[in-house]
N, C-alpha and C positions, 0 to 999 in steps of 0.2 A: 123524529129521530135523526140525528145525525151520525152519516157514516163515513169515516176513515178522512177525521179531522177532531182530534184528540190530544189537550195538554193534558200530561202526567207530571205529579211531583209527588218523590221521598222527602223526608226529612226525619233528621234526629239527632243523636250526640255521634260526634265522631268517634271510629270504631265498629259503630254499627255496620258496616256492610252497605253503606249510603251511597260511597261510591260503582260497586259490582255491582251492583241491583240495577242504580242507573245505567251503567254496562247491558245488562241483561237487558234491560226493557229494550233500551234502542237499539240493539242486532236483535230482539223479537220480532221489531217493528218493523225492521228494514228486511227481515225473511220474510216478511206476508207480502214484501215488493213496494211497503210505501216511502214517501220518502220524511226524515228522521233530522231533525236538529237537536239537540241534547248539551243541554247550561249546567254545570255544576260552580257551588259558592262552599269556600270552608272557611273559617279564621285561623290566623296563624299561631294556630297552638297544635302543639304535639299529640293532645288528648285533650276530648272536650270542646265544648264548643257547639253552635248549633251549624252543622252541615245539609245541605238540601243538593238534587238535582233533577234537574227539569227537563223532561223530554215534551215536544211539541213534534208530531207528527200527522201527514197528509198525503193526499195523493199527487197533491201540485205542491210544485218546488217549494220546498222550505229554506231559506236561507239565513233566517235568524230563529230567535226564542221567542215568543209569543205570548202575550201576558196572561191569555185564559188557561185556567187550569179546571179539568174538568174531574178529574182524580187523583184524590191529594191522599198519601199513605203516611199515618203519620204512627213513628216509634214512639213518641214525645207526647205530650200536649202541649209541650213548647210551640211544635210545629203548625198545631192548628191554631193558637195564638196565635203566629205569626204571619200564617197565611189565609188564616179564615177572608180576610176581604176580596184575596184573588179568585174565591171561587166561582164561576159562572152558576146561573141557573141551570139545575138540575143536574148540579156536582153531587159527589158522593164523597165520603171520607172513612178510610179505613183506619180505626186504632186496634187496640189490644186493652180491654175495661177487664181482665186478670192481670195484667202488671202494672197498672197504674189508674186510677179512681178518675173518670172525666166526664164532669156533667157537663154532656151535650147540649142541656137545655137550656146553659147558661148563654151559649152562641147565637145570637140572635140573628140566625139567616132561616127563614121560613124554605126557601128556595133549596136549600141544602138536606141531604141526605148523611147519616153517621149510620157505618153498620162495624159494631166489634166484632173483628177479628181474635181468636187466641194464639197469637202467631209463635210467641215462646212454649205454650203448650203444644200444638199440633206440632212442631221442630222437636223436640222432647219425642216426641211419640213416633214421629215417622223417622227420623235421621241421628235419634239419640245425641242432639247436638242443637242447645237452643243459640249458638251464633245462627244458627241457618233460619232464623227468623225472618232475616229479608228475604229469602228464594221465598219460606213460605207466600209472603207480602206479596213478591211476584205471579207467582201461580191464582191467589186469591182476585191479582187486579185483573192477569188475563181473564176469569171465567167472567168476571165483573165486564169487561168490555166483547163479551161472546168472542173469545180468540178460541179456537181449537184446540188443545193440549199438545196434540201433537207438535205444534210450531214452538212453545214453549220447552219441549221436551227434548228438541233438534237446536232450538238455541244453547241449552243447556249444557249438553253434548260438545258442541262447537266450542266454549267455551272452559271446558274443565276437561277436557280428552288428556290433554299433557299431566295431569293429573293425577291419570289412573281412574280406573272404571269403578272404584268403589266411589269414590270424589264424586264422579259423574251420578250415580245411580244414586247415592243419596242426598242428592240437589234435587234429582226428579222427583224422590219420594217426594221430600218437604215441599215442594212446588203441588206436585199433585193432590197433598194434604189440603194447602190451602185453595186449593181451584173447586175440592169438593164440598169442603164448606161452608163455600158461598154456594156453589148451586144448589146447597139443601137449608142453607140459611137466609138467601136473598129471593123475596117474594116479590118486587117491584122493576119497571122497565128502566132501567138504564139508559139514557138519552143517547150516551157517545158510544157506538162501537168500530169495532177495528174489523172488516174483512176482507182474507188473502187476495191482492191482486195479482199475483204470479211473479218468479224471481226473476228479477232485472238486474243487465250487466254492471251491477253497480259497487262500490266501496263504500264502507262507512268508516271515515278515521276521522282523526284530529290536523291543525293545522301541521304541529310538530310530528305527528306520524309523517305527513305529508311532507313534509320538507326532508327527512331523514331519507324516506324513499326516494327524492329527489338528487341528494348528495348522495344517495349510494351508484343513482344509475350514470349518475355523472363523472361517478370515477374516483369520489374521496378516499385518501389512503388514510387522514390522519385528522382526526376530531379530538382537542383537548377545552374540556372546559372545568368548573369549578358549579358544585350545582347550584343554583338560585332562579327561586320560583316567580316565574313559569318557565323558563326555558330549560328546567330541571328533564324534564319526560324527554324532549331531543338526547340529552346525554343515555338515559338510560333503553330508548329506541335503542341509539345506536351503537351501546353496549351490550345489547342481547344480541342484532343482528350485523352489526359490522365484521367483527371476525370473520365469519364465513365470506366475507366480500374483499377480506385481506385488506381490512381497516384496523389501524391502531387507535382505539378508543384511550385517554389516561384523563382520569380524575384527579386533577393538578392540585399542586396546596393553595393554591389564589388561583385570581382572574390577571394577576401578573404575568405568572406561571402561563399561563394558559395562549394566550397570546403568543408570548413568545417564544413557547414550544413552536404553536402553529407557524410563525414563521420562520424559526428553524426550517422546519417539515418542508412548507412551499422551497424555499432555497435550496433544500435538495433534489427539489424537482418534481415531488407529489402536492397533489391537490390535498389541500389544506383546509379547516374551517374550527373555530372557535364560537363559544357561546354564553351570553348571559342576560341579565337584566340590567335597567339601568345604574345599580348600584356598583353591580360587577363592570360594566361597562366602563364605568369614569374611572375604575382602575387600568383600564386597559386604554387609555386617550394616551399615554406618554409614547406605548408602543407602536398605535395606532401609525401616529407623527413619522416613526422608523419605518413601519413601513410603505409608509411613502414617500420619501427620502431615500430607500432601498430600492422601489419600484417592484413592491414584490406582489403576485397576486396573493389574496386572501378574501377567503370569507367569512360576514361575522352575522351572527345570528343577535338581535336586541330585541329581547321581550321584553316590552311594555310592561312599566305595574307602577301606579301613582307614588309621587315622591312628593316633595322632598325628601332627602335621606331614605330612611326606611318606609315610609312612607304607609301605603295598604300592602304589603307584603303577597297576599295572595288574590287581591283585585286585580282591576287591568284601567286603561284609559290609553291615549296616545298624547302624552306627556311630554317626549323625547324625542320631537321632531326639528325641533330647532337645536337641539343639545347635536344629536346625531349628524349635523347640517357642517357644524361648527367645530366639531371635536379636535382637539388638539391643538397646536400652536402652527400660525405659517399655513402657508395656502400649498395643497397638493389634490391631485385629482381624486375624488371618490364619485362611487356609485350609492344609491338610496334607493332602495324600494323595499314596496309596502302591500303584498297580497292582501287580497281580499278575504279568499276561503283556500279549501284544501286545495283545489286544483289547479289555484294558481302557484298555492304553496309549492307545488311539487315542478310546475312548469319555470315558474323564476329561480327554484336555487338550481334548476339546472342553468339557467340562463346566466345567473350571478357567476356561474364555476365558469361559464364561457368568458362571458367578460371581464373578470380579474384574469385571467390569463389571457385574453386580446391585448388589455389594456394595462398589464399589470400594474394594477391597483386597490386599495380594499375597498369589497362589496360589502356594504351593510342591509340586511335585509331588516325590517322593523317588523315586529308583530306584537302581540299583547296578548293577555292573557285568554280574552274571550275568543282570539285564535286559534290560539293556542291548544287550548287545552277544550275544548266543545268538539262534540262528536257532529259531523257533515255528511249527506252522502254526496257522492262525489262518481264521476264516472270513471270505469277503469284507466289506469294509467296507460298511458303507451311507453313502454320501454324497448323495440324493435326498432323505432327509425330514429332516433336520438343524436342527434349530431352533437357529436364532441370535440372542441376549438382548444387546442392546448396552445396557441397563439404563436409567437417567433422564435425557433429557435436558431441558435449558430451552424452553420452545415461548419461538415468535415472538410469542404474547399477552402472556408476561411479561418479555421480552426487552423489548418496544416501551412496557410501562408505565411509570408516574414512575415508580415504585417503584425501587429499587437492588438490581441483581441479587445477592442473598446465595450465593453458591457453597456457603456451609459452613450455611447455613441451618440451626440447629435445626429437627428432623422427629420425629414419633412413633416412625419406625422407624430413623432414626440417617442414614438416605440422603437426600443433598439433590443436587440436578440438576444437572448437569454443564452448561458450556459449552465452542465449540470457540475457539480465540486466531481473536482479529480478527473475532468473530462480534458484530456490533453490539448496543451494550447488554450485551456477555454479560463485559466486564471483571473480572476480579479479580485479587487477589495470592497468588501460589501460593507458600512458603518452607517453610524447617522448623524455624521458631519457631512458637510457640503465638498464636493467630489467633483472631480474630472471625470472626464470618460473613463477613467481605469478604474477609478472609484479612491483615488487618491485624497485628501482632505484640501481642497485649495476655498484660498478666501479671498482671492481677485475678483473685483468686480466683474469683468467679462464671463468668466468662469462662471459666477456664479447668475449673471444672468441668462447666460448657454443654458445650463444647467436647469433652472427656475422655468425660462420658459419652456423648454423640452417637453418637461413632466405637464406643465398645464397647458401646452399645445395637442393633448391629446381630449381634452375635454371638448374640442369642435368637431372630433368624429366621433365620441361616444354620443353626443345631443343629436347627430344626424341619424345614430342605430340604435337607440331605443325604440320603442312604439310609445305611440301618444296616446291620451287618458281615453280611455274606452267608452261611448256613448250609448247611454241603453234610451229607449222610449221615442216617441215623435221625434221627428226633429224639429217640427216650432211647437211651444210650449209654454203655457201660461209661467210657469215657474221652472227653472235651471235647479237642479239642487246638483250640489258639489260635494265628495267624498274621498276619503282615502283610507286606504288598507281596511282590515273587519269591519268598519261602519257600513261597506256594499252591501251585506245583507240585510241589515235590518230595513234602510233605505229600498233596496229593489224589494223587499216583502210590505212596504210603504204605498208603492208606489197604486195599487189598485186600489188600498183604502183613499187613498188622496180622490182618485177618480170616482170613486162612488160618495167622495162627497163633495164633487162636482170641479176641483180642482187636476189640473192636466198637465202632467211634469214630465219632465226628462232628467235624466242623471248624468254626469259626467265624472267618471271612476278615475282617482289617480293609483297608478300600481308604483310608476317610476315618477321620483320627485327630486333625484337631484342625479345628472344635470337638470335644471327643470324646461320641458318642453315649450318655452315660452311663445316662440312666432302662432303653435298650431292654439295655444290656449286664450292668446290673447285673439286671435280669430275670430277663434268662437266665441268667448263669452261678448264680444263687441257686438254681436244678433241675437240677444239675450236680453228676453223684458223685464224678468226679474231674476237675480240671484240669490241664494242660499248654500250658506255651506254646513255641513252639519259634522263635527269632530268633535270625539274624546276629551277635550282638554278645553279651558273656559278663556286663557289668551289667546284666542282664534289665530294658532299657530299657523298651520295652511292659507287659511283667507288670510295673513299676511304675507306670506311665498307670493300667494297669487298678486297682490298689490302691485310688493315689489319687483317682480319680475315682470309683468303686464303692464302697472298702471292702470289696470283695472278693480274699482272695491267693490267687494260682494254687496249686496244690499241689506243682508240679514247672515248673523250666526247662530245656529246652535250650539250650544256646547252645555257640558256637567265636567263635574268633576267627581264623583261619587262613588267612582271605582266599579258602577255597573256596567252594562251593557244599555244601547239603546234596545228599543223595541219600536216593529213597526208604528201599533199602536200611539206609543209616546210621540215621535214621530209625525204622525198624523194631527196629534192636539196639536201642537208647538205648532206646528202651520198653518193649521185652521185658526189657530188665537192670532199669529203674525198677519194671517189677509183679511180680517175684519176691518 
């Protein structure tokens, strides 16, 4: 018997409750104290379609999705079609043989267990409501996995309270329904079960939950985006919970709009942040250019989702690492970075709000969908000792001098002090032609190379203040494996199966990639026996960075293009076939 290391997957038509249910399982999971990664897949259609999500849950950190699935609940028989091969030995599969005819016998997994569920009927009878088919589904996997009711009953609660108590009570029925009918219908032991280890100070969110909570505690007055998936759920976070934080939330008519609201916003003095994918993005490259030419802080949120064009819509990969790198016309300072998981999500868009306003410049943070939008636990945030950098402003001493307030001031370090509109004496001309100090349009050469190098004179103390790529594992090691943003978790959940199959690695995390930390990476990879980089995208975008800015080539790339996620599992093949 195995205890409290248990993949779970729904599936069915979109509609069904594929999503909430996932919901539900993993805040169940995560109140028994374990820890909870959670994959949801949908196709981009409005209705329709086959949707799945996947919770893999443990006692020891979970940091990605895991390819064993021990309990597969299926609305469909599409579902078990398509997932019959990931079941492990001594999987179970729950359908429903009154709503749709499914010979099990035709499945040829001797290993595998099928027990029907009546999950539209028992919803019918206990919550007079057969949408509530998935809570049934739920209720039915807990007693299946010996979870307690009660934990099922208190997840439920948590979840539908805003609701109203009739909402709540009749989830628990239909929940309850199915948890009885398996204990009076399931005669056999169950391999995987789930039990409570005690509640631990911990969150379970998403990347973009996490980031939202990061811009709130950092002070954002003003988030305008235009929705486009994945970085759809950041807008609507921070449209339930910004107001209360005296955030102006506006869903713009484009990603034109949106932009350049938000630098409206920053020019007035508040912290600012915009958001999209990369389709939305390369609308937003022309404004980009202004505001760095403006020197305005901003921050920009780019979720990953494969392209060209429209490309997988609701997949993910890290696609737009070189687009992001490059964006717009003319050389002007930017920031790039790339979280891993939620907590870093939440620690770098505080950090991105600092340094666009250190260095007023735009911050691009890059994420992607499997970031995004996958449930993590994550440890509590600390929002008590948060230092907040709103960077250089004009005092009242030079404001009130004769002197004439230079905005664009040449400075040692390329930063020159900012003023807010209609703050006396603090007048200037902001545009996105080439400027003097006063922000005047001049096209003399001197001027403009004052000017040119001012702004990329500050990118030698943003390379000195970043932190460099984070190193997990030995420090000498048969294999280097290299990363950036979401790929950390499947990689560090990689990294024990490597060693139980006799290979002995270290990882080297990148968060911040552009300025890129070149003296400390080309260091270390220089005492390095073999290298690996393993990313999203199949033009080994990164292990080109690294080249280039090193002179050092990786030895081996991983890459897909397939719009999935890795896994540690896969992972582990791809390197066991590479050291043969």
């Amino acid at each position: 018997m195995t205890v409290n290391c248990l993949g779970w997957k729904i599936g069915g038509e979109a509609g069904s409750g594929i999503k909430v249910t996932g919901e539900m399982w993993a805040r169940m999971c995560h109140h028994l104290g374990l820890n909870v990664y959670g994959y949801t897949e949908y196709p981009s259609l409005i209705r329709g379609g086959h949707n799945t999500y996947h919770i893999f849950s443990a006692e020891n950190s979970v940091r990605s999705i895991h390819e064993q699935v021990n309990l597969l609940v299926a609305l469909n028989s599409e579902t078990i079609d398509l997932h019959v091969k990931e079941l492990s030995p001594g999987a179970v599969v729950l359908y429903d043989s009154e709503v749709e005819h499914i010979d099990v016998s035709s499945y040829k997994a001797q290993y595998v267990s099928f027990l029907s569920v009546p999950f539209k009927r028992l919803a019918v009878e206990a919550a007079q409501a057969d949408l509530m088919k998935n809570t049934v589904a739920l209720g039915a996997s807990a007693r299946l996995a010996c979870v307690p009711f009660e934990y099922v009953k208190e997840t439920l609660f948590a979840m539908f309270q805003r609701k109203g108590e009739s909402v709540v009570s009749l989830n628990q029925k239909a929940a309850f329904a199915g948890y009885q009918y398996v204990g009076s219908h399931w005669d056999k032991e169950f391999e995987y079960i789930l039990v409570p280890k005690g509640k631990k100070q911990t969150m379970l969110l998403s990347g973009n939950e996490a980031i939202g909570l990061g811009a709130l505690v950092a002070g954002i007055h003003y988030y305008g985006a235009y929705p486009m998936t994945p970085a759809s759920s950041l807008l609507e976070f921070l449209a339930q919970y910004g107001p209360e934080y005296g955030v102006v939330v506006r869903q713009t008519e484009d990603e034109i709009a949106a932009i350049n609201t938000a630098i409206g916003a920053s020019l007035g003095g508040v912290r600012a942040m915009t958001g999209s994918s990369g389709g939305g993005f390369s609308l937003m490259v022309e404004a980009l250019g202004m505001a760095g030419i403006m020197e305005v802080p901003l921050v920009i949120l780019e979720a990953q989702r494969p392209g060209p064009s429209t490309g997988l819509p609701t997949w993910g990969g890290q696609d737009d690492l070189r687009f992001v790198l490059h964006a717009s016309q003319g050389e002007f300072p930017r920031i790039v970075l790339a979280p891993g998981d939620p907590e870093e999500c939440y620690t770098e868009t505080i950090n991105a709000f600092n340094l666009a306003d250190k260095y007023q410049c735009p911050v691009i943070i890059l994420s992607d969908k499997f970031l995004a939008e996958s449930l993590a636990v994550s440890p509590m945030v600390e929002t008590k000792n948060i230092e907040i950098h709103r960077g250089l402003w004009a005092t009242e001493e030079v404001l009130n001098s004769e002197k004439r307030f230079g905005r664009y001031e040449v400075t040692e370090n390329g930063v020159s002090a900012r003023s807010l509109p209609g703050q006396e004496g603090g007048i200037y001309l902001a545009n996105s032609d080439e400027h003097d100090e006063y922000g005047y349009s001049r096209e003399e050469a001197p001027v403009r190379n004052a000017q040119n190098n001012k702004r990329l004179k500050k990118m030698d103390a943003i390379v000195q203040e970043i932190p460099a790529p984070h190193m997990y594992g030995p420090a000498s090691a048969d294999v280097t494996l290299l990363c950036w943003g979401s790929v950390k978790g499947p990689v560090l959940d990689a990294m024990p199966l490597l060693l139980q199959a006799g290979v002995k690695v270290n990882v080297l995390h990148f968060v911040y990639l552009w300025p890129f930390p070149a003296e400390y990476v080309e260091r270390f990879l220089r005492s390095c026996r073999r290298i690996i980089m393993i990313e999203n995208n199949v033009t080994a975008q990164a292990a080109g960075l690294v080249r280039e800015m090193t002179g050092v080539a990786v030895n081996h790339v991983i890459g897909k293009s397939d719009g999935r996620p890795f896994t540690p599992e896969e992972i582990r093949r791809e390197i066991v076939n590479i050291l043969k």
